[in-house]
BATOR-373094 format. One line per 2 residues: number of its first residue (from 1); their letters; for each residue y, z, x of N, C-alpha, C. Coordinates in nm, 3 decimals, decimal comma. Example, Ala and Ser with C-alpha at 12.3 -4.5 7.8 and 13.67 -1.06 7.14 Angstrom:
BATOR-373094
1> AS> -0,569:0,780:1,319:-0,450:0,780:1,230:-0,330:0,780:1,320  -0,225:0,708:1,285:-0,106:0,714:1,367:0,003:0,787:1,290
This chain:
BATOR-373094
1> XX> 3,372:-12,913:0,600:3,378:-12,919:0,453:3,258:-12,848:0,393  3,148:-12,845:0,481:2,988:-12,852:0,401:3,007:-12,630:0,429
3> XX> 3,114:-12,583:0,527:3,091:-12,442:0,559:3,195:-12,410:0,451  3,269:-12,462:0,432:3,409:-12,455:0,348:3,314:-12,373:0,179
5> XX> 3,271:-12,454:0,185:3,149:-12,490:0,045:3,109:-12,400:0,073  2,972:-12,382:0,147:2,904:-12,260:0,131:2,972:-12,126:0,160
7> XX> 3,088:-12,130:0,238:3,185:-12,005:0,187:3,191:-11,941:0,049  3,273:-12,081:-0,003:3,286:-12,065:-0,171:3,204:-12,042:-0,214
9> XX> 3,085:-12,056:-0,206:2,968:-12,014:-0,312:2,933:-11,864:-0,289  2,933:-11,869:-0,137:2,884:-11,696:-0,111:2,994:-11,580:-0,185
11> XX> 3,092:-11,667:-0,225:3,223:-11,546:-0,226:3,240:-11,571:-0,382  3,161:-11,658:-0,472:3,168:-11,668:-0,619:3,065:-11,557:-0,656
13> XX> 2,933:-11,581:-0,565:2,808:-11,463:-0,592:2,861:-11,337:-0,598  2,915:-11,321:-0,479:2,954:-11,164:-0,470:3,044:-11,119:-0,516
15> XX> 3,153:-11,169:-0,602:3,221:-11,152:-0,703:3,149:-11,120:-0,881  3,035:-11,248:-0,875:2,971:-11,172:-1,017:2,877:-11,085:-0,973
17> XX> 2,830:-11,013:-0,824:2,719:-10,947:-0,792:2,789:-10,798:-0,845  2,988:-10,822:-0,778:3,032:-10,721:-0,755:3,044:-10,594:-0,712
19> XX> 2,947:-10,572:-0,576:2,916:-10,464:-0,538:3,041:-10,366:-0,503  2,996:-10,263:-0,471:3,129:-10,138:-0,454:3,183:-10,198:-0,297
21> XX> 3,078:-10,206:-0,200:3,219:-10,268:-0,051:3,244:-10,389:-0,092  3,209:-10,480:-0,160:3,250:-10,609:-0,190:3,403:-10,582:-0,212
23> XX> 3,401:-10,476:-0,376:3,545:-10,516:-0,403:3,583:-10,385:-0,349  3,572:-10,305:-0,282:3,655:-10,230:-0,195:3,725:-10,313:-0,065
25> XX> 3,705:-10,374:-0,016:3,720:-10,474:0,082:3,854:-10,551:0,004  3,805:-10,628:-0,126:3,888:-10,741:-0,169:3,992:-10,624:-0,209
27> XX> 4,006:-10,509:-0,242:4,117:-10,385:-0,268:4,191:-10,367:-0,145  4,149:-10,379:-0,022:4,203:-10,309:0,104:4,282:-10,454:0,157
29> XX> 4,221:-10,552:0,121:4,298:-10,674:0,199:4,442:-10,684:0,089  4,400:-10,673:-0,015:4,522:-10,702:-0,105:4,586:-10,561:-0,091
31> XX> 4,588:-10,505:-0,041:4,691:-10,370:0,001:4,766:-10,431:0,112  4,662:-10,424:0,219:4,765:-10,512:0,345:4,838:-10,606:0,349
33> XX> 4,803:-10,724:0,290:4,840:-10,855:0,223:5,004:-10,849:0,176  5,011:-10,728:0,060:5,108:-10,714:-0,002:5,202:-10,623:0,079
35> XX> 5,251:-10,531:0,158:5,264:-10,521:0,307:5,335:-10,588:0,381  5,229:-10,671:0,395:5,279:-10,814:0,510:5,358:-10,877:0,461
37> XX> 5,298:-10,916:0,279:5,444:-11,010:0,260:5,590:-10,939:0,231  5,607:-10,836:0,205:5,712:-10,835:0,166:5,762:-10,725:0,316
39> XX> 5,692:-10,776:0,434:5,754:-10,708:0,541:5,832:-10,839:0,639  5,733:-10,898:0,579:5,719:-11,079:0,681:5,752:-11,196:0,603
41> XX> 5,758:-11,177:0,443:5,784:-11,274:0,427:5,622:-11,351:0,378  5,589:-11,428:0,251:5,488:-11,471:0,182:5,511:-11,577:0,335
43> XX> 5,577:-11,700:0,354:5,583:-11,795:0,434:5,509:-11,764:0,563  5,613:-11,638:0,651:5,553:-11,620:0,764:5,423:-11,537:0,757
45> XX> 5,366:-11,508:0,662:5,180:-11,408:0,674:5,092:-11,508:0,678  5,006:-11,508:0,797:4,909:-11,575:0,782:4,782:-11,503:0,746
47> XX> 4,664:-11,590:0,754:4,573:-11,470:0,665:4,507:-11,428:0,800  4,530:-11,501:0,884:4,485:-11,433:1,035:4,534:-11,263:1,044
49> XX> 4,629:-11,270:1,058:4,716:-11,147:1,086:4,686:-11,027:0,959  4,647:-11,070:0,826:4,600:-10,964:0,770:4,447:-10,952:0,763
51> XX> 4,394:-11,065:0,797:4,273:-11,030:0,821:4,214:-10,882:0,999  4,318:-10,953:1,046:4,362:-10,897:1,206:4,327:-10,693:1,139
53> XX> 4,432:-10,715:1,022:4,445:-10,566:0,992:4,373:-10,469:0,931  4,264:-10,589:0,863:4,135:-10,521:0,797:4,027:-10,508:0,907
55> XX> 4,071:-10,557:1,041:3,975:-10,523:1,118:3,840:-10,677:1,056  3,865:-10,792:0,996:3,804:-10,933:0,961:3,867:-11,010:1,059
57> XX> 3,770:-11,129:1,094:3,816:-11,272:1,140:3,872:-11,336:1,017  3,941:-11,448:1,065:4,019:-11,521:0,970:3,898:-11,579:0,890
59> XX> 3,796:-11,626:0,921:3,721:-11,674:0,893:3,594:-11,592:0,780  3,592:-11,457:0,795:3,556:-11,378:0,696:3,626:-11,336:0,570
61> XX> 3,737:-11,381:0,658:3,855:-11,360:0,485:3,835:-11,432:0,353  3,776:-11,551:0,457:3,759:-11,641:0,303:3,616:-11,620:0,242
63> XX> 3,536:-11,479:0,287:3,440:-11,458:0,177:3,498:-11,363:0,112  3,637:-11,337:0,141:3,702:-11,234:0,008:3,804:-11,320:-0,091
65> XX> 3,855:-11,402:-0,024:3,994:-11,518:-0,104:3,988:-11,609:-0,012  4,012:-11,737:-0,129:3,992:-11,829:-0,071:4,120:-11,876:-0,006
67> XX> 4,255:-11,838:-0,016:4,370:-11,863:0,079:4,438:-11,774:0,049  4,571:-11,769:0,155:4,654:-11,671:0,088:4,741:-11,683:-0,023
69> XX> 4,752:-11,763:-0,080:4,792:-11,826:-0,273:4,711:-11,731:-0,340  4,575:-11,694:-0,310:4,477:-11,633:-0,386:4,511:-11,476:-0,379
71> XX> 4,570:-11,468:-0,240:4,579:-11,297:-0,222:4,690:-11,254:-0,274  4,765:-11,400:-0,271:4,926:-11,308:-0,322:4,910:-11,319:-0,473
73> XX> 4,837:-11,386:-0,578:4,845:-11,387:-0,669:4,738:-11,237:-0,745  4,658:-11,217:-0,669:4,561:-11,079:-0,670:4,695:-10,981:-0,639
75> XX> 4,792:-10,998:-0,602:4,902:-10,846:-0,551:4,960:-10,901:-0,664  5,015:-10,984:-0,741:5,079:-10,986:-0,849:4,998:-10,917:-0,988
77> XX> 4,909:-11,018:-0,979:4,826:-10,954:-1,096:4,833:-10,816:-1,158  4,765:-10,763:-1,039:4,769:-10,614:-1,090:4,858:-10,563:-1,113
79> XX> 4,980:-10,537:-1,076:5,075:-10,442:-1,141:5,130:-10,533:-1,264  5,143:-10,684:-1,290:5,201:-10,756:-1,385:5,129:-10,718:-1,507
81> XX> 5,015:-10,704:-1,514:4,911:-10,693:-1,630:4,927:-10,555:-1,713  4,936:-10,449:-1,618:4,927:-10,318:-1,609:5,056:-10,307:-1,729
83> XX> 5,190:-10,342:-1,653:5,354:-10,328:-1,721:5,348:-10,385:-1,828  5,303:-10,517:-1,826:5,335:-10,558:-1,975:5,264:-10,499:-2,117
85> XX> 5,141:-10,484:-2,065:5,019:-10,452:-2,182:5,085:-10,275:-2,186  5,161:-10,188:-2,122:5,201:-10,077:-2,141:5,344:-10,070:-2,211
87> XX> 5,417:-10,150:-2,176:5,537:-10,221:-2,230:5,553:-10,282:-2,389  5,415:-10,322:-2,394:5,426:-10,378:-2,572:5,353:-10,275:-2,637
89> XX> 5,278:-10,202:-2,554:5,251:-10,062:-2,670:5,361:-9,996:-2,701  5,462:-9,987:-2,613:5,564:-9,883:-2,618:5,688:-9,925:-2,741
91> XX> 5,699:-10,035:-2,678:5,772:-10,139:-2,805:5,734:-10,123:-2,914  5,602:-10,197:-2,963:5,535:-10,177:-3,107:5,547:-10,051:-3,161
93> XX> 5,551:-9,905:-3,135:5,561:-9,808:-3,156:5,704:-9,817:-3,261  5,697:-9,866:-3,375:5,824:-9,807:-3,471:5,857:-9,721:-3,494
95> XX> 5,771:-9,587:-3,497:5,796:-9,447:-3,522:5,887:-9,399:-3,456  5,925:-9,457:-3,321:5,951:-9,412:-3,224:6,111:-9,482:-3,245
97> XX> 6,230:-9,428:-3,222:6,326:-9,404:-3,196:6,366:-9,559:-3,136  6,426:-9,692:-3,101:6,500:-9,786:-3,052:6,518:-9,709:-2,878
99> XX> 6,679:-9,645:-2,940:6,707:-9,542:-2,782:6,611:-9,500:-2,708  6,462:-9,398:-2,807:6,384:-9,338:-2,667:6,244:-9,454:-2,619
101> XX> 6,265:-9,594:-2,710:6,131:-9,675:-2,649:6,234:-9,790:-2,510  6,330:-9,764:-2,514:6,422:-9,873:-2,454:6,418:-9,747:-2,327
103> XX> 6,455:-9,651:-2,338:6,430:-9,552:-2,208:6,273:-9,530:-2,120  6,184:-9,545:-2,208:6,063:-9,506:-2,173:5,977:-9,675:-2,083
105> XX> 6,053:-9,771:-2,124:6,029:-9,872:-2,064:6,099:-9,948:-1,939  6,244:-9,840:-1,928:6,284:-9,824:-1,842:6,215:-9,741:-1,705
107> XX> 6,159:-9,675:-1,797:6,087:-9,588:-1,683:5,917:-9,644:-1,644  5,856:-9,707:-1,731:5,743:-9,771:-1,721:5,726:-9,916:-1,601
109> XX> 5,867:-9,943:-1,608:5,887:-10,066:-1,507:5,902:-9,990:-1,378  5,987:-9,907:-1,382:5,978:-9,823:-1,286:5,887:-9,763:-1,165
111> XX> 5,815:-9,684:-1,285:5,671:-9,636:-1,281:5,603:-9,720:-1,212  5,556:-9,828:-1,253:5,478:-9,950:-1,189:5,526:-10,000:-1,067
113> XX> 5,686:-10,044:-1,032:5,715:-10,081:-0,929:5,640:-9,983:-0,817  5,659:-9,835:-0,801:5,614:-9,738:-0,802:5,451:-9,737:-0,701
115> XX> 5,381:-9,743:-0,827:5,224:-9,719:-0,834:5,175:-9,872:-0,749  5,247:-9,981:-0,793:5,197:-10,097:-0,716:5,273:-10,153:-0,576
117> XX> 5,332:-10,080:-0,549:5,413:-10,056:-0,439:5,286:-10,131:-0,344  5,392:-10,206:-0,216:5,471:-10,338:-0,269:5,456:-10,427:-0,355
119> XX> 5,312:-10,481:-0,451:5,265:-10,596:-0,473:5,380:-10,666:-0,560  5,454:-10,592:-0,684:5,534:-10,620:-0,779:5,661:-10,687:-0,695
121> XX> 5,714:-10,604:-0,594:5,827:-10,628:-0,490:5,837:-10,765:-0,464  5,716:-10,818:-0,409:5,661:-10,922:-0,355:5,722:-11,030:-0,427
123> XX> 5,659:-11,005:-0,553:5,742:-11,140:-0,653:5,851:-11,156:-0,676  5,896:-11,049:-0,711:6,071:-11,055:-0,706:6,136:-11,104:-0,593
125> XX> 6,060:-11,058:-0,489:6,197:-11,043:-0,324:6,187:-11,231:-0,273  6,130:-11,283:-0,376:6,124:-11,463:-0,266:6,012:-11,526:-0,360
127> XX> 5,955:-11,476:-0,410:5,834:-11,577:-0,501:5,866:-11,586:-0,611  5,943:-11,499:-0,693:5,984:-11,563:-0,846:6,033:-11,688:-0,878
129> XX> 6,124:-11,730:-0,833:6,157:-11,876:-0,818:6,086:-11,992:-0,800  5,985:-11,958:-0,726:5,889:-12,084:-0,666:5,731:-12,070:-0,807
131> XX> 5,750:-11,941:-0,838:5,601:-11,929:-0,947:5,699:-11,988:-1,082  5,825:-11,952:-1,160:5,887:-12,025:-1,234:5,868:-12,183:-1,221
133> XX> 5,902:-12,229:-1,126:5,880:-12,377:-1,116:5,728:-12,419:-1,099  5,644:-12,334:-1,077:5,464:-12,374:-1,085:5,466:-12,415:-1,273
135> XX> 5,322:-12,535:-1,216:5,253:-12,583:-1,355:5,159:-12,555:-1,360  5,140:-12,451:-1,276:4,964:-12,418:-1,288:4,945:-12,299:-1,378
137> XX> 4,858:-12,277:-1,440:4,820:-12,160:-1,590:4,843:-12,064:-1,539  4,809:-12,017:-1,389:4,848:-11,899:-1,354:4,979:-11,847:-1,338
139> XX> 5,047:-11,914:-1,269:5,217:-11,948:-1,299:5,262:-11,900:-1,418  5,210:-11,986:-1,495:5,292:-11,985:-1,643:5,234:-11,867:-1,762
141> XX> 5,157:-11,844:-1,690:5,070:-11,685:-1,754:5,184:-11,548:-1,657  5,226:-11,575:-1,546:5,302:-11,503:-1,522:5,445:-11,500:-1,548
143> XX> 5,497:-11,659:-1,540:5,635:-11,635:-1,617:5,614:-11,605:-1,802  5,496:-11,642:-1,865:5,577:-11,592:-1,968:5,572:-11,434:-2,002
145> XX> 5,462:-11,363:-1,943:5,481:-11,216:-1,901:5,600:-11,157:-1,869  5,685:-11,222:-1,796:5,798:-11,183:-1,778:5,898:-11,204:-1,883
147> XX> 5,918:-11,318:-1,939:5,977:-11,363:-2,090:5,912:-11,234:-2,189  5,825:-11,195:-2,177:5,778:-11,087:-2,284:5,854:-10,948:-2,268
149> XX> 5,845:-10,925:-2,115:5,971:-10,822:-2,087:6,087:-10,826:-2,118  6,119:-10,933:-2,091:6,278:-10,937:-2,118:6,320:-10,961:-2,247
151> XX> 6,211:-11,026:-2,356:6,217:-11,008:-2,457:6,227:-10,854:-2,519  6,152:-10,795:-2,504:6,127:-10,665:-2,546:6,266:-10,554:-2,511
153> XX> 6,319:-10,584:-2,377:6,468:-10,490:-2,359:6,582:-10,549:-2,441  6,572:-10,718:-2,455:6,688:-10,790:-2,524:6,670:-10,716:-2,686
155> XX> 6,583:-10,685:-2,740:6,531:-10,702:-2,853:6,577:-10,539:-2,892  6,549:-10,447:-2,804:6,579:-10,326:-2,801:6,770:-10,288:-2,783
157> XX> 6,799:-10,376:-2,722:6,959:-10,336:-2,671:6,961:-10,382:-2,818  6,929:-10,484:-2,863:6,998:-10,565:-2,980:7,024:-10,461:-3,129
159> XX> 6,893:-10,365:-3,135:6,838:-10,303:-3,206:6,974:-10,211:-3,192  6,991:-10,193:-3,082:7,060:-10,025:-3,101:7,244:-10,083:-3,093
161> XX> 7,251:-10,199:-3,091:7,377:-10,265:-3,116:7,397:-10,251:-3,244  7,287:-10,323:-3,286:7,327:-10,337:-3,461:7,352:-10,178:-3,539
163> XX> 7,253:-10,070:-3,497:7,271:-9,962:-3,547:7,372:-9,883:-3,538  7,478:-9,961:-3,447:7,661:-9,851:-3,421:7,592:-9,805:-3,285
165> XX> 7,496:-9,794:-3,228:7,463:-9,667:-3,124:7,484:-9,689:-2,994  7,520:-9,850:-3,010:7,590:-9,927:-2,837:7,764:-9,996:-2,904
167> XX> 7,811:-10,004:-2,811:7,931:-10,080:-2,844:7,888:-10,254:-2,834  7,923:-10,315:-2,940:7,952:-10,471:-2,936:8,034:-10,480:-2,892
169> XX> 8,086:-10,464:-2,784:8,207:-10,572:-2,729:8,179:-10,598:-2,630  8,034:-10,576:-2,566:7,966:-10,629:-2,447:7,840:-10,705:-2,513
171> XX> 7,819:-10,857:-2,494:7,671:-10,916:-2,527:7,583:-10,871:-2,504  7,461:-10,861:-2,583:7,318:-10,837:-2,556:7,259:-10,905:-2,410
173> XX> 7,304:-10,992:-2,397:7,217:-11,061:-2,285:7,296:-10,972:-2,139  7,469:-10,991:-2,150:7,495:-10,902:-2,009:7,464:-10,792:-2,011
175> XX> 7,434:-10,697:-2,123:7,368:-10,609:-2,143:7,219:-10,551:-2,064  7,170:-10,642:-2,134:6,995:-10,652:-2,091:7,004:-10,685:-1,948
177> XX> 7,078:-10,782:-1,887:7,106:-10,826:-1,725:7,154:-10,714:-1,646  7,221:-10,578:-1,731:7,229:-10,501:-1,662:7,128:-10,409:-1,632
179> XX> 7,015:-10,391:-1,689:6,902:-10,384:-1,704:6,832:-10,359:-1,582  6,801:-10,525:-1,609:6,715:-10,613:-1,474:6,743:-10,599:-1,353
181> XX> 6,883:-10,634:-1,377:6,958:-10,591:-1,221:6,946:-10,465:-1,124  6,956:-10,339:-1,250:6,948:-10,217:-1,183:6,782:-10,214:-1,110
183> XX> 6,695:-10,291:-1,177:6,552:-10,203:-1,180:6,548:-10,338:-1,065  6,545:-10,440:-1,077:6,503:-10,551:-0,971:6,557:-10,528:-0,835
185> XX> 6,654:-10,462:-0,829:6,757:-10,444:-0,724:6,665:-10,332:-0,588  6,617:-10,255:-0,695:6,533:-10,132:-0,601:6,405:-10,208:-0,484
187> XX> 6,397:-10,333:-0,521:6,342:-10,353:-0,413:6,361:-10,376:-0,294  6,531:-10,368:-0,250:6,579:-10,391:-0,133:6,611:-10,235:-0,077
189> XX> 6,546:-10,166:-0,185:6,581:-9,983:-0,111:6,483:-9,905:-0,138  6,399:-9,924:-0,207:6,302:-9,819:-0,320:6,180:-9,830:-0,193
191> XX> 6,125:-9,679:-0,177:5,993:-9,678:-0,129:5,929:-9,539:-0,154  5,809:-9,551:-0,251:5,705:-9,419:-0,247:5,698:-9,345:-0,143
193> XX> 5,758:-9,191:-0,225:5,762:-9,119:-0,081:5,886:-9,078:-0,093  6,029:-9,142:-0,090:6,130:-9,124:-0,044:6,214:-9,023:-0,124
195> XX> 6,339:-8,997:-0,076:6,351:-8,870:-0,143:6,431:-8,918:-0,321  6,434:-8,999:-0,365:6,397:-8,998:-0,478:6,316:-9,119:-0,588
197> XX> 6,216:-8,985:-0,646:6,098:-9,068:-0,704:6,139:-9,132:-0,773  6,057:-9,207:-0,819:6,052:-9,328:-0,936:6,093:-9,276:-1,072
199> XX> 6,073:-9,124:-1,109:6,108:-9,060:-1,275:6,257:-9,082:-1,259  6,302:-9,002:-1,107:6,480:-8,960:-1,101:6,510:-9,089:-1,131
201> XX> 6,476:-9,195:-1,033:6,558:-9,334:-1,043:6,537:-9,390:-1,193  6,441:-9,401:-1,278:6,453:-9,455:-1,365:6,517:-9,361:-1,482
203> XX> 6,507:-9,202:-1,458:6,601:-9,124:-1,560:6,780:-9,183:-1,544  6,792:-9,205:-1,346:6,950:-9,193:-1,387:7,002:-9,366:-1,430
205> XX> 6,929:-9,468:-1,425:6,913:-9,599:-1,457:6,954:-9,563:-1,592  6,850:-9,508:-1,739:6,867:-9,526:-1,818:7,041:-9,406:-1,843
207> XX> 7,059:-9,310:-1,820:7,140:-9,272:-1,799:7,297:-9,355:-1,785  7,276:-9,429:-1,634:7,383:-9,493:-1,633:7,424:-9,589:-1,770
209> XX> 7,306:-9,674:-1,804:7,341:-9,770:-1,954:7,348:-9,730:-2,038  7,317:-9,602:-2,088:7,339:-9,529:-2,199:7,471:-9,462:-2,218
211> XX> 7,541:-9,472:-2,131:7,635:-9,353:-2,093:7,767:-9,478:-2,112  7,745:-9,591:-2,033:7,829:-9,679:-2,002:7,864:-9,780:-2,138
213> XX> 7,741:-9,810:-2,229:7,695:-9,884:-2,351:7,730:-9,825:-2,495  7,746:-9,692:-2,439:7,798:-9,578:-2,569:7,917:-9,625:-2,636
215> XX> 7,883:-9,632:-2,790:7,972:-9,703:-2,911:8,080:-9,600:-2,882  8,225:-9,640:-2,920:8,335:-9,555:-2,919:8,361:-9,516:-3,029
């Protein structure tokens, strides 16, 4: 208990010391981390095995995170923070066209799945469900991030319903679900690198709903 402790303290210092290998280190484990889980599964990663991969004992890991709850929520973070706060600029933008901010956030989710490759994956492929049902602030700082997304596409389909420029005879919500579906779905196929990028997939995404949603 008394090493447990002085772990924690050494690994609170060097967090406000923040040196460059400090958080280069806490960068490289949460690369691997995110990896593992969505190769293995959040359940089956232990922090042995990614510590194994940073070339750390299990036991040095915890002067970077204190469990793996901590590492998987460090692989969420970052790309969650990134999408949304880029997502409500894009939205707020009135100047801007309904049709081309509902496309461009199509492609921004995208984009991010993308750039944070796997960490975003991670949540979707087995942890969304279990962080929805969390009561802890961090939890609920991440589901309502997500409520902000889905607000923002519902809000946009709705927009371009009312204006004649989608057909009403499909709801906003199966609408918007078609959405989610297309872009959530890529995590059982999507990988940086492959032969098509993240612009194509999210050009022919918005494509397909635009094409399919078109008022008669």
């Amino acid at each position: 208990m008394k090493q447990s402790s002085n772990i924690s303290r050494r690994r609170q210092i060097a967090l406000q010391e923040g040196s460059a290998d400090y958080l280069a280190k806490r960068a490289e484990l949460v690369e691997i981390a995110g990896r593992q889980f969505k190769t293995n599964g959040f359940k089956a990663t232990t922090l042995a095995e990614i510590g194994h991969k940073a070339g750390l004992d299990r036991a040095t890991v915890y002067y970077y995170f204190g469990s793996k709850e901590e590492l998987f929520r460090e692989c969420v973070r970052l790309g969650v923070d990134t999408n949304i706060a880029e997502c409500e600029r894009i939205f707020a933008d009135k100047a801007v066209p309904a049709r081309d901010r509902l496309r461009a956030v199509i492609q921004q989710l995208m984009a991010a799945y993308d750039h944070y490759y796997p960490h975003m994956y991670v949540y979707i492929q087995e942890e969304m469900s279990r962080i929805t049902g969390e009561k802890s602030t961090w939890a609920q700082r991440i589901v309502s991030q997500t409520r902000t997304f889905e607000r923002i596409v519902l809000s946009l389909v709705s927009e371009m319903i009312d204006s004649g420029e989608l057909r009403k005879d499909i709801p906003v919500s199966v609408a918007a679900n078609a959405i989610f579906g297309m872009l959530n779905w890529t995590h059982r196929w999507y990988q940086p690198g492959g032969p098509h990028p993240a612009v194509q997939v999210s050009a022919a995404f918005a494509d397909i709903f635009f094409d399919g949603m078109k008022a008669h």
